[in-house]
C-alpha positions in Angstrom: 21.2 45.7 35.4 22.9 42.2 35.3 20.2 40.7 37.8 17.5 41.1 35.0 19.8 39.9 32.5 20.2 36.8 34.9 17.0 36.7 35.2 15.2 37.1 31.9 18.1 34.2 30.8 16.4 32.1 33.4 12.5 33.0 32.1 14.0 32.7 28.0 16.1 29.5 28.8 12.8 26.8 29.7 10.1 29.2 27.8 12.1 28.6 24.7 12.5 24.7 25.3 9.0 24.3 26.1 8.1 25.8 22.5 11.1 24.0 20.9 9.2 20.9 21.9 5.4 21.5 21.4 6.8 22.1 18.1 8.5 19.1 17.4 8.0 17.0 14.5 6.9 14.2 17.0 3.7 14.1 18.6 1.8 11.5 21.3 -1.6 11.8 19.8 -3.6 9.7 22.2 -6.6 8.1 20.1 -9.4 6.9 23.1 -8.5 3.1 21.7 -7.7 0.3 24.5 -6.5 -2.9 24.3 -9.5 -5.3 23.7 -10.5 -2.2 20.5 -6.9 -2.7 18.8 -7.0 -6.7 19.7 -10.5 -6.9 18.0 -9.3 -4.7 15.0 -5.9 -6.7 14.8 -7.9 -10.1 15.0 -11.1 -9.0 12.3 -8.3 -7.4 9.8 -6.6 -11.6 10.2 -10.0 -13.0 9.7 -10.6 -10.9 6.3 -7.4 -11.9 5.2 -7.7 -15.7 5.9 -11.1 -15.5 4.0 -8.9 -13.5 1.0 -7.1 -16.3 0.8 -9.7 -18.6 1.1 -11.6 -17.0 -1.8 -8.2 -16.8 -4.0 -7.9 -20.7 -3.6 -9.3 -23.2 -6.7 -11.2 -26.0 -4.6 -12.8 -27.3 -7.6 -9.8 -29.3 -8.8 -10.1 -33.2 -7.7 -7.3 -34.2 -4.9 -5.5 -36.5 -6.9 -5.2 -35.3 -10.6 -4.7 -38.5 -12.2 -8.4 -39.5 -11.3 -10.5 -38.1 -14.2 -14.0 -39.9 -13.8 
């Protein structure tokens, strides 16, 4: 009787880690992206936000203010 008790502890023990972890709130989801994909992402999401900028600047003003001709 105690060498199946032994045993079926040794079966539970892992089997219930294994499921304690698959359901963990912390997943790896891997997403197929490699490094040149998230370098061109990271690098065209700068580019529309220097031309945000860009487009939120007044360039009509003259340089120097006091010249009004």
């Amino acid at each position: 009787m105690i060498p199946w008790l032994i045993l079926t502890a040794i079966l539970v023990g892992p089997a219930g880690w294994v499921l304690g972890h698959r359901t963990a709130r912390i997943r790896i989801i891997p997403i197929g992206a490699i490094l040149t994909e998230d370098q061109t992402a990271i690098a065209a999401e700068e580019v529309d936000r220097f031309w945000q900028i860009v487009d939120g600047l007044d360039l009509d003003q003259p340089d120097d203010p006091r010249s009004s001709t």
